[in-house]
GUROKE-658019 format. One record per residue (C-alpha): x, y, z. Coordinates in pm, whole numbers, plus 50000, padded with zeros to 5 digits. Layout:
<rs>
<r east="X" north="Y" up="Z"/>
...
</rs>
This chain:
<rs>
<r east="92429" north="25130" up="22477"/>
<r east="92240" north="24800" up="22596"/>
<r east="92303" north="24485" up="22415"/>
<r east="92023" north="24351" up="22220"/>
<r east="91813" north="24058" up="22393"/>
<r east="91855" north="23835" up="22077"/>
<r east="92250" north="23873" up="22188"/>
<r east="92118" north="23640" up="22461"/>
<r east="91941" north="23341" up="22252"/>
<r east="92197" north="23306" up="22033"/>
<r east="92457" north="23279" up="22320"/>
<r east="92281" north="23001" up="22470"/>
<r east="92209" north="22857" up="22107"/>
<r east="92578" north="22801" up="22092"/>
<r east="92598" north="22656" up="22402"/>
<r east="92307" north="22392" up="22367"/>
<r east="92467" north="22080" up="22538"/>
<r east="92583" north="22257" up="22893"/>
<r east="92259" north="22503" up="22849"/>
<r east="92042" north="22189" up="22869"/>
<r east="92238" north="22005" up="23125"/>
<r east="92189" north="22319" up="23330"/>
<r east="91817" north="22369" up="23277"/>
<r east="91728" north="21983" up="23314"/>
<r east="91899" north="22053" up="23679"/>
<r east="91718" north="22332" up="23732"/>
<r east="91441" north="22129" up="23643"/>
<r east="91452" north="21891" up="23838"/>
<r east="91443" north="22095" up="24183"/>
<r east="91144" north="22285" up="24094"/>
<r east="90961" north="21944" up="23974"/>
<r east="91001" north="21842" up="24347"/>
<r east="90917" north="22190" up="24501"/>
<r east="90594" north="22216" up="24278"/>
<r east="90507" north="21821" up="24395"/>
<r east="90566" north="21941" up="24768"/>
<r east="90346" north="22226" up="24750"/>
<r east="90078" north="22018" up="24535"/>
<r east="90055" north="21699" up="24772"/>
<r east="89981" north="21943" up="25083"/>
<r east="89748" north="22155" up="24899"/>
<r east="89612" north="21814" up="24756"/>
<r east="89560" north="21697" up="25120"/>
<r east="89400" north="22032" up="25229"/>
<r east="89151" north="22032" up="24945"/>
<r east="89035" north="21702" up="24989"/>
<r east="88960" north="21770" up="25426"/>
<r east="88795" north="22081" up="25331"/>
<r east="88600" north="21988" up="25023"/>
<r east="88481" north="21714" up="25308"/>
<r east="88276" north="21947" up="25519"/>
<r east="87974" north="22188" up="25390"/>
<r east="87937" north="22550" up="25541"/>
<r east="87606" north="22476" up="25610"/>
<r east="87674" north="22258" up="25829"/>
<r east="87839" north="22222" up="26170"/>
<r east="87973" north="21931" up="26400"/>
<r east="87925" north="21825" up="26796"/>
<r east="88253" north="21718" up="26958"/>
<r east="88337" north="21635" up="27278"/>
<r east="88569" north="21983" up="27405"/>
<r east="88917" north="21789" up="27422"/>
<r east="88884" north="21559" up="27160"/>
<r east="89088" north="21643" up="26814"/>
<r east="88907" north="21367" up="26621"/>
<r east="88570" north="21167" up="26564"/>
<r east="88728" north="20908" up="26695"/>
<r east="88859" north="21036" up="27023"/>
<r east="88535" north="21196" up="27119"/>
<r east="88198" north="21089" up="27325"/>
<r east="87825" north="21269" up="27315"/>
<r east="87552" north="21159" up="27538"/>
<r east="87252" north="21030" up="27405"/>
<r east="87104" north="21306" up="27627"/>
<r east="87304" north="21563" up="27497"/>
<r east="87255" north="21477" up="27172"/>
<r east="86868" north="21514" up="27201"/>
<r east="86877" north="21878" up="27352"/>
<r east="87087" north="22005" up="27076"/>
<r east="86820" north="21877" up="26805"/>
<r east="86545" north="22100" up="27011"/>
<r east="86757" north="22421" up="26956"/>
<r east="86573" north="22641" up="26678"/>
<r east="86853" north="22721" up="26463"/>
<r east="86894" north="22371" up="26385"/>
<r east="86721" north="22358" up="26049"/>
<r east="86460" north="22068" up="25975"/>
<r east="86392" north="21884" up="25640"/>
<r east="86059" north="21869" up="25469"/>
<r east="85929" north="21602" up="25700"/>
<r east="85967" north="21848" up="26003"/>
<r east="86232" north="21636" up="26174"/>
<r east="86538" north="21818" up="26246"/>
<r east="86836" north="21809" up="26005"/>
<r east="87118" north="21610" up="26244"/>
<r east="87281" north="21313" up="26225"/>
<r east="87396" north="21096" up="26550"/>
<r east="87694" north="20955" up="26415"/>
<r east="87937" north="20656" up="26546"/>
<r east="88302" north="20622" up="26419"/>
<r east="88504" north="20353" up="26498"/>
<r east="88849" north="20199" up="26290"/>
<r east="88884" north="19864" up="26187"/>
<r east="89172" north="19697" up="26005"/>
<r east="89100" north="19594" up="25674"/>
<r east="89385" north="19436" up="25401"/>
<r east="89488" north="19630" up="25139"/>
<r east="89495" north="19454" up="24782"/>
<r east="89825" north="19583" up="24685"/>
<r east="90052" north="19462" up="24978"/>
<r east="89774" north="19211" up="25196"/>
<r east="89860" north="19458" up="25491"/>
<r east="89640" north="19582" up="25748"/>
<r east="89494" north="19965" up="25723"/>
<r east="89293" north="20154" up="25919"/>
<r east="88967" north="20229" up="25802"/>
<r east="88684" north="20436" up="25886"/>
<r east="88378" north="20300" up="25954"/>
<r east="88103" north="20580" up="25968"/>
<r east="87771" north="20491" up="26192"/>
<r east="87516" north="20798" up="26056"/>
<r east="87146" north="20811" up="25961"/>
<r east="86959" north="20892" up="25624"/>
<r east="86991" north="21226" up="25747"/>
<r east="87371" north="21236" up="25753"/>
<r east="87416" north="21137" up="25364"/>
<r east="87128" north="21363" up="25266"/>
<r east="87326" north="21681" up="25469"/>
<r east="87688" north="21499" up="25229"/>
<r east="87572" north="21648" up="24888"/>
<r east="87918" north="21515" up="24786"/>
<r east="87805" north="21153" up="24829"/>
<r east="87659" north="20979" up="24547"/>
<r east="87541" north="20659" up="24478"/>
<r east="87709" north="20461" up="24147"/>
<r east="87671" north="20121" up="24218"/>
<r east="87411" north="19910" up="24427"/>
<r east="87181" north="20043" up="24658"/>
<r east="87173" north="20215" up="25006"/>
<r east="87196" north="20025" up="25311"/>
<r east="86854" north="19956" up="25484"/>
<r east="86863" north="20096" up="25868"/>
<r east="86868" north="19832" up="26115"/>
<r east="87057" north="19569" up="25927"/>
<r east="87420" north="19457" up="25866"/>
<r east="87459" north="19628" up="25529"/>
<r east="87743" north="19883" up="25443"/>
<r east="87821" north="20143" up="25147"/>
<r east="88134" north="20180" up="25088"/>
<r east="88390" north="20502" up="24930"/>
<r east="88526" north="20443" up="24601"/>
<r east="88863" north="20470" up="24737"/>
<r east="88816" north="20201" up="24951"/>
<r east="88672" north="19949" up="24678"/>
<r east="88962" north="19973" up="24469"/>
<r east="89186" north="19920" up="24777"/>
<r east="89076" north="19718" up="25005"/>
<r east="88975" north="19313" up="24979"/>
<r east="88614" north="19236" up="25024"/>
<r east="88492" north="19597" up="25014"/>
<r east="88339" north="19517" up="24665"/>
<r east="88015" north="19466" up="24557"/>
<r east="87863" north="19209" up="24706"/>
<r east="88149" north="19109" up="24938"/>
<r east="88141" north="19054" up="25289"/>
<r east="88344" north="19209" up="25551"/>
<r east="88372" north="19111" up="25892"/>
<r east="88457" north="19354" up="26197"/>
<r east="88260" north="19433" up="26536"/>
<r east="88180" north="19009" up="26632"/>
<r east="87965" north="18983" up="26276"/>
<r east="87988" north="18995" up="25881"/>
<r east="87885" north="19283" up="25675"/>
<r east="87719" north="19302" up="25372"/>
<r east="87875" north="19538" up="25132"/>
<r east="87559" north="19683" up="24952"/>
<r east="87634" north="19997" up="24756"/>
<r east="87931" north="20222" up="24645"/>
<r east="87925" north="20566" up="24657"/>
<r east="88180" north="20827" up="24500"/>
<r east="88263" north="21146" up="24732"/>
<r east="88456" north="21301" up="24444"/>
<r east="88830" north="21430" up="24645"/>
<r east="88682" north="21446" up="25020"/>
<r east="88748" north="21257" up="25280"/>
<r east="88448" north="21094" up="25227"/>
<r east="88585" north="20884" up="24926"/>
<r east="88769" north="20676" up="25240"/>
<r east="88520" north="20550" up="25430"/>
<r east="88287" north="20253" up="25523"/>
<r east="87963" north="20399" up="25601"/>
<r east="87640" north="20187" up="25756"/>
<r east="87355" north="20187" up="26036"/>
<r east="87450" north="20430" up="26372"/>
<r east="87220" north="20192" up="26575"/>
<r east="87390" north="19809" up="26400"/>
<r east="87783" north="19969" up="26438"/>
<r east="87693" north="20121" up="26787"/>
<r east="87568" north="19788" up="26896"/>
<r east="87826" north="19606" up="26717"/>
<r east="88088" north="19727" up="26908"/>
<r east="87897" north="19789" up="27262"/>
<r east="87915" north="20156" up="27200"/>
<r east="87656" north="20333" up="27463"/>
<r east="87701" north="20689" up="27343"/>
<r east="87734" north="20907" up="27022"/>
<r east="88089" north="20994" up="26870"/>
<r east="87934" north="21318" up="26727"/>
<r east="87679" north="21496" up="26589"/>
<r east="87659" north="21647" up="26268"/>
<r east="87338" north="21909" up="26205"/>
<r east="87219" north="22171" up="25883"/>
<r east="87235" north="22505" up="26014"/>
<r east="86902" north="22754" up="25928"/>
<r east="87162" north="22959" up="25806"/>
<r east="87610" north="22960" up="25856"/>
<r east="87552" north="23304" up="26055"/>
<r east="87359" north="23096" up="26292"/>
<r east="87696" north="22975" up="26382"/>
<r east="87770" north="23178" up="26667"/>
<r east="87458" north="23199" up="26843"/>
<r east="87488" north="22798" up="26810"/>
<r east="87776" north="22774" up="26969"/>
<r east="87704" north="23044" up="27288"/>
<r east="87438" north="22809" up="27364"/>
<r east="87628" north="22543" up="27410"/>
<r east="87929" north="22698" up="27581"/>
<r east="87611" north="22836" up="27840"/>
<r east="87458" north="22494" up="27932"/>
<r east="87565" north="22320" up="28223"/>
<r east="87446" north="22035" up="28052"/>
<r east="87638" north="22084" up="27717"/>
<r east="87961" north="22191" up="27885"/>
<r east="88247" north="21977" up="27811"/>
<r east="88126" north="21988" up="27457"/>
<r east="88190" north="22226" up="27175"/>
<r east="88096" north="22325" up="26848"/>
<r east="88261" north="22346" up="26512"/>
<r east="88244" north="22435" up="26176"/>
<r east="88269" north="22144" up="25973"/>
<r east="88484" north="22291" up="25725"/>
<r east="88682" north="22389" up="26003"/>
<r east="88732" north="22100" up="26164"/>
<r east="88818" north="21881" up="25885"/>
<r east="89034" north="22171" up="25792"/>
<r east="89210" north="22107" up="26149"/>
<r east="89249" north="21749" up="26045"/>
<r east="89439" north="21847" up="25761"/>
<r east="89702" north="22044" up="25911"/>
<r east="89945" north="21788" up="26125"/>
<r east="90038" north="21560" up="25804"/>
<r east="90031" north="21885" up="25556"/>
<r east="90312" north="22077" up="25773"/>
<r east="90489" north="21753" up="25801"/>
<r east="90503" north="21698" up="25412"/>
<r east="90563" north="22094" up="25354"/>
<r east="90903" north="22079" up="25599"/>
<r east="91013" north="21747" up="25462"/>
<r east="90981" north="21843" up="25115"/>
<r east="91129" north="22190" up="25188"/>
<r east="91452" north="21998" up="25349"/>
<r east="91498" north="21803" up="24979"/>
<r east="91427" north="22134" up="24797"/>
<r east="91724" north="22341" up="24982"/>
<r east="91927" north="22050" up="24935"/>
<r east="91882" north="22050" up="24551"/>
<r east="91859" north="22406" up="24526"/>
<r east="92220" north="22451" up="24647"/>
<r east="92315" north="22155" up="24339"/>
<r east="92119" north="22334" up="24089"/>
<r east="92233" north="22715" up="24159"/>
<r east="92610" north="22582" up="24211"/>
<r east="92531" north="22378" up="23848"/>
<r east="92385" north="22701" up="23751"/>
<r east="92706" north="22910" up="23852"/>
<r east="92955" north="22670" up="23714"/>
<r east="92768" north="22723" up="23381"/>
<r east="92800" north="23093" up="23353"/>
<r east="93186" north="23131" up="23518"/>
<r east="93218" north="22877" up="23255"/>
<r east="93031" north="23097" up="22982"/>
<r east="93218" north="23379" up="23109"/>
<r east="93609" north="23192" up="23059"/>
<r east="93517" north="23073" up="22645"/>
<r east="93397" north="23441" up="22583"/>
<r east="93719" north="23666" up="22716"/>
<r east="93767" north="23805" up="22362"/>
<r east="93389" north="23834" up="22279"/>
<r east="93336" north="24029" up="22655"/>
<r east="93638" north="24244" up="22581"/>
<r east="93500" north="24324" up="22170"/>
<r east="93200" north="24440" up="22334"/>
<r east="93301" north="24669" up="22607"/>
<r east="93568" north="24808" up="22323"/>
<r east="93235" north="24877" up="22117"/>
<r east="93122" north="25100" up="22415"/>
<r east="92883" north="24882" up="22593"/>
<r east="92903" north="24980" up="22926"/>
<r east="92965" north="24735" up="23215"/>
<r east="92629" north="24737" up="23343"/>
<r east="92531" north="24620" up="23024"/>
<r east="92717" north="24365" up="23035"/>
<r east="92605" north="24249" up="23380"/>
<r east="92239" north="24261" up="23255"/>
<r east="92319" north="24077" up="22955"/>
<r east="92474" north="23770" up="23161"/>
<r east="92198" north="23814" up="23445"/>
<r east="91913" north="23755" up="23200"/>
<r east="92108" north="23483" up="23039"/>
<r east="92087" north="23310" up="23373"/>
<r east="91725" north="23420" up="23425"/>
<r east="91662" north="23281" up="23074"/>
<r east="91785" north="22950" up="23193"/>
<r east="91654" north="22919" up="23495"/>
<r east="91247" north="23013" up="23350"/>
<r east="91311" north="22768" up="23077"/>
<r east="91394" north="22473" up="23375"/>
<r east="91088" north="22619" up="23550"/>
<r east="90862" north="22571" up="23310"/>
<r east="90958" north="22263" up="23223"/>
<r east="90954" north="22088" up="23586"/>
<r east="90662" north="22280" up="23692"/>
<r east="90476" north="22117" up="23330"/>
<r east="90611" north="21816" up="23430"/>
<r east="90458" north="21856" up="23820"/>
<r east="90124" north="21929" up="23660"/>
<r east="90098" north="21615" up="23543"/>
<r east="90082" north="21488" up="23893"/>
<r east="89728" north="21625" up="23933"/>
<r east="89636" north="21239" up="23754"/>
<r east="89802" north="21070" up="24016"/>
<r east="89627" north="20977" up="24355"/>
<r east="89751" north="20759" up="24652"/>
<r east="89675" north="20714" up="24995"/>
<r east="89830" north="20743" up="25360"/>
<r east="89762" north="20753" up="25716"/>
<r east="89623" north="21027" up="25823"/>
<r east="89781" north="21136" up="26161"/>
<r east="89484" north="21332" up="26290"/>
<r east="89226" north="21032" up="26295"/>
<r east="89515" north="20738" up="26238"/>
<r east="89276" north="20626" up="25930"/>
<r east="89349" north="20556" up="25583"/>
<r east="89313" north="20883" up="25337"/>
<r east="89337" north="20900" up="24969"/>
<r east="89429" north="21210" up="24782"/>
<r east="89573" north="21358" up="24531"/>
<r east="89816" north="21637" up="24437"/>
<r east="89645" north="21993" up="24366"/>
<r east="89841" north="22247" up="24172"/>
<r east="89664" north="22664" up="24190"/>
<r east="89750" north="22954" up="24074"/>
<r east="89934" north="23019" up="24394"/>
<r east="90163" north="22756" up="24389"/>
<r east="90227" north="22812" up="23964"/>
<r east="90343" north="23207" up="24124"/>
<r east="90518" north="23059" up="24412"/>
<r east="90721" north="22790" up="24175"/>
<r east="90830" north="23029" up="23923"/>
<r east="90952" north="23305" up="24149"/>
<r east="91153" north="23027" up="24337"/>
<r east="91282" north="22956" up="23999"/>
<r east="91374" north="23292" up="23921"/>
<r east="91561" north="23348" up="24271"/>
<r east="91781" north="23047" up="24155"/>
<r east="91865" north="23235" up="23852"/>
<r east="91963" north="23527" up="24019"/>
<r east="92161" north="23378" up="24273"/>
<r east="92355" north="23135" up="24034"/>
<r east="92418" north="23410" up="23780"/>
<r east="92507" north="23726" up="23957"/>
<r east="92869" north="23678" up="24065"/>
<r east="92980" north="23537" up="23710"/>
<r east="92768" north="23848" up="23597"/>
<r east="92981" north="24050" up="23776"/>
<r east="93294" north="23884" up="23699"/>
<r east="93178" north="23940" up="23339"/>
<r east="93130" north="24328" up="23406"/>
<r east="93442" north="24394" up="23538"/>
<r east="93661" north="24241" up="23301"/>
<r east="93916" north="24479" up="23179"/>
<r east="93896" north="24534" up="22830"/>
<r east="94309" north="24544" up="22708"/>
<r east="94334" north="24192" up="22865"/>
<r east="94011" north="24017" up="22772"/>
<r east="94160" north="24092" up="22433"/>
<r east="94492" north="23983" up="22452"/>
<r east="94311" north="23648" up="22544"/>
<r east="94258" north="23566" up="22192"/>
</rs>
């Protein structure tokens, strides 16, 4: 005979006050496991949202950033001749020599210095960003002191608004036009003239080069090229994606094993909360335990019946801290990233993946809080749990 499932309900119905206690708890840890796994996926999908597959980057071989990396005007030039790079409808090739340098800029909320990336690119560079778009102003005209600037960084920063003034590289800026990048990387930066930023800061050479591909298969044949001239070889080439994906992964693994520390910690509270709930559960229902079992339930029976109580408990907090974590996906905020030591915002992301991930974590709480007052349960013999009364 199995015990019928509404048995189960009505056994935590009884027991609302401790029920809830114990599901809040349980609550609670998966809340902060979801926002772990959310905030690194957040920070992923904003890097890799950054690049386009069409597209691929020139970096110097050793450096891991932008910023840490060098490209000869020469080189530069021979990689534009190369026939897989594809060319726009004024037959000039598709690449963008690009500058980026970080300047300190104060943040409106605390009047602290961040670091900010300032972008040195050509028309060509925005056209191959399909993510950047215009919404307020107008674009900077090339040769001149004028900026756009990322959304992010207008609500964040003093004097990155409209019409404001900036001043970095011995001169003052002109902040011109604001963009939105949508959640890239994109959304974060200051963005004006290669040739004005290059001179600005007595730059001789290129930081990278960013270039449309003919087509992504092109990729390879791209990149043997490269790795083959004696001219190109302390260089290397990347998949954009990939690279900002690269950028992403320093800060996400940090954030993943310092959330994962908290979780364990709280894990332990919530399945010992969990445990104390059912050996408690178990103690107030000697007599009811013992009626059953003299009605010829069997003790596995029993043992499921107290098992999916626990389950039950243990979904329900799920459910409701993994709700509560969705709401997270309206919240943004921003940090330093450790790859390029700028200033990135982003938000938390929550995918299927991490909804499967959360409620099986939940359910493996369940199962370890509730099996050994399950079993204790079970094996309760049925003359004394009825002598109890």
């Amino acid at each position: 005979m199995k015990i019928p499932f509404i048995y189960t309900f009505r056994s935590l119905w009884t027991r609302k006050l401790t029920a809830l206690m114990t599901i809040s708890g349980v609550g609670l840890v998966v809340f902060v496991f979801a926002a772990v796994l959310m905030l690194a996926q957040g920070l992923k999908d904003t890097l890799v949202a950054t690049g386009s597959p069409d597209n691929a980057i020139l970096l110097r071989s050793s450096a891991e950033s932008e910023t840490l990396s060098s490209i000869s005007r020469d080189a530069a030039s021979l990689l534009e001749t190369m026939p897989e790079v594809a060319t726009g409808q004024d037959g000039k090739p598709l690449a963008s020599k690009e500058c980026v340098i970080i300047v300190n800029m104060n943040k409106k909320s605390t009047h602290s210095m961040g670091n900010v990336t300032v972008r040195g690119l050509s028309l060509a560079g925005l056209a191959m960003r399909p993510q950047i778009h215009l919404k307020e102003g107008r674009m900077y005209n090339p040769g001149s002191s004028e900026l756009i600037v990322g959304n992010e960084i207008a609500d964040r920063f003093e004097g990155a608004q409209l019409g404001g003034q900036v001043k970095f590289g011995g001169r003052m800026w002109t902040i011109v036009g604001i963009f939105d990048a949508g959640k890239t990387g994109f959304a974060s930066e200051v963005m004006g003239d290669v040739d004005q930023v290059m001179q600005a800061f007595n730059r001789p050479v290129y930081s990278a080069m960013l270039f449309r591909m003919k087509s992504p298969s092109d990729f390879d044949g791209i990149k043997a090229k490269v790795g083959a001239d004696p001219r190109l070889m302390d260089l290397t080439v990347k998949r954009e994606q990939d690279f900002y994906e690269e950028q992403s992964k320093q800060l996400a693994m940090f954030i993943q094993i310092l959330g994962m520390v908290i979780t364990i910690i709280f894990s332990f509270g919530a399945m010992i909360g969990a445990m104390i709930t059912m050996y408690a559960a178990v103690a107030n229902r000697t007599v009811e335990i013992g009626t059953l079992r003299a009605l010829g339930f069997k003790r596995y029976s029993v043992l499921a019946a107290f098992l999916i109580e626990s389950l039950l408990i243990s979904i329900i907090g799920g459910g409701a801290g993994l709700l509560i974590a969705s709401l997270l996906e309206f919240a943004s905020f921003s940090t330093l990233n450790w790859s390029s030591f700028t200033e990135i915002a982003f938000g938390f992301s929550l995918t299927p993946g991490i909804v499967l991930t959360t409620l099986i974590f939940s359910v493996v709480m369940g199962l370890v809080g509730g099996f050994l007052p399950s079993v204790r349960a079970s094996r309760l013999d049925i003359i004394s749990a009825l002598r109890a009364s």
